[in-house]
N, C-alpha and C positions, 0 to 999 in steps of 0.2 A: 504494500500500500504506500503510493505517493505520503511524504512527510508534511504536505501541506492538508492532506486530509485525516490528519491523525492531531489529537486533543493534545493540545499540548500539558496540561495543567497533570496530569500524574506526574510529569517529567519535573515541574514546579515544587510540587509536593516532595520529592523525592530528594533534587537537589539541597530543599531548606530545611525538612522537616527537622534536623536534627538543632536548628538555630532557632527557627522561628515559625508557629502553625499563621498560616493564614487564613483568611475568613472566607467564602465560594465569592463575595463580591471582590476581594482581593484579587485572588487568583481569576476571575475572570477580565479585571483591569489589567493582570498583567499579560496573561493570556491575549487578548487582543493586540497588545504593541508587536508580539511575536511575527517574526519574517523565515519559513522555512528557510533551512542550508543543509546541502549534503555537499559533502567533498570526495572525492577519492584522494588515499594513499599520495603524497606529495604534495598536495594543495597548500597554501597558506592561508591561515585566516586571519592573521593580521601579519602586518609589515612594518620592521624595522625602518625608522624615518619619516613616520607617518602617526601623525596624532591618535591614541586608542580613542574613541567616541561611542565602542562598541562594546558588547559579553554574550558571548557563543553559549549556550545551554548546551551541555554534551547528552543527549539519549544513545548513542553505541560510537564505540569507536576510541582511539588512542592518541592521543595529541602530547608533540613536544615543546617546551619553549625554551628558546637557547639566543644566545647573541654569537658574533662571529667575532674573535680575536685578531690583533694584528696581524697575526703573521692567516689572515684568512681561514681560522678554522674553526667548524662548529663547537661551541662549550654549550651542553646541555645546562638548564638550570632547573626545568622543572619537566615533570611527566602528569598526566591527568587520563582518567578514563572514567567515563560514564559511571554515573550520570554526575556531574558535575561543571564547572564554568571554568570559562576560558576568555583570558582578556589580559590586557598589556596595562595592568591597573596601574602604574608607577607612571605611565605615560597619562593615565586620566586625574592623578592626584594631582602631578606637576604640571598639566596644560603643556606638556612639550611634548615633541615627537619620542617616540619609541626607540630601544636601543635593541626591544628583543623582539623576536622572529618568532610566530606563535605557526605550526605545522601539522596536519595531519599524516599519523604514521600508519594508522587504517583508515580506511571508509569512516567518515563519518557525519553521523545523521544528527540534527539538533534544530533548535532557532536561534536567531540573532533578536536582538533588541537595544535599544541606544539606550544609552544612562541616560538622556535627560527622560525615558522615557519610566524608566524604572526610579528617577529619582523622585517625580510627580506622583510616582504611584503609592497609596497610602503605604505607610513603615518602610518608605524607599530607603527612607535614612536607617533605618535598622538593617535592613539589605547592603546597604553597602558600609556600612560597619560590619555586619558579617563576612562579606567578601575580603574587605582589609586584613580581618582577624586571620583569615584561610592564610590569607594571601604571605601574611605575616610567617606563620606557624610550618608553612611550607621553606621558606627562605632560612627559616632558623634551623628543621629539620636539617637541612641540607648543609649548613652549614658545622652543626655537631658533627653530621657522616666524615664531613672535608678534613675534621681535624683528626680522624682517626690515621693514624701511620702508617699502617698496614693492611694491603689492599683485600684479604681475605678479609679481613675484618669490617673492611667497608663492604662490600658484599654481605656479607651476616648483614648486617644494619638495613644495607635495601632490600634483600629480603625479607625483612622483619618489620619494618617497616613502610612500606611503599604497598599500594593496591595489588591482593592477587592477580588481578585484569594486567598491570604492569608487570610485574614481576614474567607471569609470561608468556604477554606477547609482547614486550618492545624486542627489535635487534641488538644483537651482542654490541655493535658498534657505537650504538646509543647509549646503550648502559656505558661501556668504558667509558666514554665520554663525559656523560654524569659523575660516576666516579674518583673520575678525574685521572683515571690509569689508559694504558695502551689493550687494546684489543688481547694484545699475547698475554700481559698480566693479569685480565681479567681472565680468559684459560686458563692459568694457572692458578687462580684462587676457587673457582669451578673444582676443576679436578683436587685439590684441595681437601675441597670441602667434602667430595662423594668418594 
């Protein structure tokens, strides 16, 4: 079934419920701002150097977001999978363009909606103090994993912490990258571990 003929409001429920119940007139204001989006594997759904003004609702699918380093090469920062939200929020805090590259790593099905449209919408402000909070606790995550020395050990950590849905489907090449190791290292902590 086409994603624009499919209710978005379960997907609503799902992403918040764990922060905040909403009311059926709620969920039906926000419901309405909603713009079907599907991607395949490779797509961008947002771009570095370009103002975020958007938040992708994820219903299936795996998305990365990373910035590219001088020397041109991808640094994963964050992984997300369904059902959950995707947006370059540091770019909509500061009103300046974006540093990170938001990417679908499968298929993915969702909607799109603008913040000012979710900020009009009643407890917008709770919404996106919740998003902050994610957005936060995501950045911090990752940054405990970076200080661990040892890259088996950062692996325990993302497996133990990171969504089963991530864990495993992202590519080996993405993990390393998050982790901050080379492809071969993360082999090695693999076999490692089994």
């Amino acid at each position: 079934m086409p994603v624009d003929e499919v209710d978005p409001r379960p997907l609503l429920v799902a992403v918040t419920a764990a922060f905040v119940t909403l009311a059926s007139d709620e969920l039906d204001t926000l419901a309405n701002s909603l713009k079907p989006v599907r991607r395949v594997a490779g797509d961008i759904l947002f771009r570095a150097g370009e103002r975020c003004s958007e938040v992708v609702l994820i219903a299936s699918g795996l998305v990365r977001v990373y910035e590219i380093d001088a020397k041109g090469r991808d640094r994963n920062l964050r992984f997300l999978a369904a059902p959950n939200l995707a947006t370059a929020l540091t770019s909509h805090i500061t009103r300046e363009p974006s540093r990170e590259w938001i990417e679908a790593v499968t298929p993915v099905v969702g909607w799109r909606a603008r913040f000012s449209d979710l900020e009009r919408a009643p407890r917008g402000e709770r919404w996106m103090r919740v998003l902050a909070e994610q957005h936060y606790l995501s950045m911090e995550r990752r940054m405990r994993m970076l200080q661990i020395p040892s890259a088996a050990e950062r692996y325990r950590f993302y497996r133990e912490h990171l969504d089963p849905a991530i864990v495993a489907g992202m590519p080996d090449f993405h993990v390393a990258s998050y982790l901050g190791v080379t492809p071969e290292t993360l082999s090695r902590a693999r076999r490692r571990r089994s």
